[in-house]
C-alpha positions, 0 to 999 in steps of 0.5 A: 785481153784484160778481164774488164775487156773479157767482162763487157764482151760476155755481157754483150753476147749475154744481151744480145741472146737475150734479145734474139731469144725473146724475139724468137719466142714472140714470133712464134707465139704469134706464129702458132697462132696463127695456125690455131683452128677457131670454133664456135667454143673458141672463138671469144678466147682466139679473138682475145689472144689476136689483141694481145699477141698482135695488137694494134697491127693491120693482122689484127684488123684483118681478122677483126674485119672478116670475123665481123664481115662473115658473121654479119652476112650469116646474120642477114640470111633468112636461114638464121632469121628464121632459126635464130640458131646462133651456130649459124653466125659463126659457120663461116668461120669455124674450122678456119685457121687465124690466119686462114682470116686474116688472109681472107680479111685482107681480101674482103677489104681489098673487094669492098674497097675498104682500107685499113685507116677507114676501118679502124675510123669506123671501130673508133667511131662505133666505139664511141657510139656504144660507150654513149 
């Protein structure tokens, strides 16, 4: 083999570690992630770290779907329109791990017959309402 044959070569397997390398360090990015239990205290910073780490990808909306899902049911109960204890909102989902959510945001629109394409209509359309 001559050295320009020896160069492209090494170059080549030096691309293609770097490709796998960077692969293997976002998957597991997301992957621990997914196992980090969410708290009242971080539950903000979780919700952030599900939009940049996963981004527009159905994950991010299920867990979108059940944080809302969960806090919006807790919110209509007479125990916390009595108390107005904000602890309360989040009680069913603190001590649940991402994708403990995601698994049940999968599930809760799969029940109310929702698909991910009417729920990302209705964020958008939310949104635009907000912003108004």
């Amino acid at each position: 083999m001559n050295k320009k044959t020896l160069m492209i070569a090494v170059a080549v397997i030096v691309a293609i570690v770097v490709i796998v390398g960077a692969c293997v360090l976002l998957s597991s990015g997301k992957s621990s992630l997914k196992k980090e239990v969410v708290s009242q205290e971080n539950y903000e910073t979780i919700l952030d770290e599900v939009g940049k780490k996963f981004g527009e990808s159905d994950e991010t909306y299920y867990y979108t779907y059940a944080c809302i899902y969960h806090t919006a049911k807790a919110g209509f109960t007479d125990e916390y329109l009595q108390s107005k204890d904000e602890s309360m909102l989040y009680k069913d989902i603190t001590g649940k791990t991402v994708q403990q959510l995601i698994d049940e945001g999968k599930q809760l629109m799969e029940e109310n017959n929702v698909t991910i394409e009417e729920y990302k209509q209705t964020l958008t359309e939310l949104g635009g309402a907000l912003a108004k």
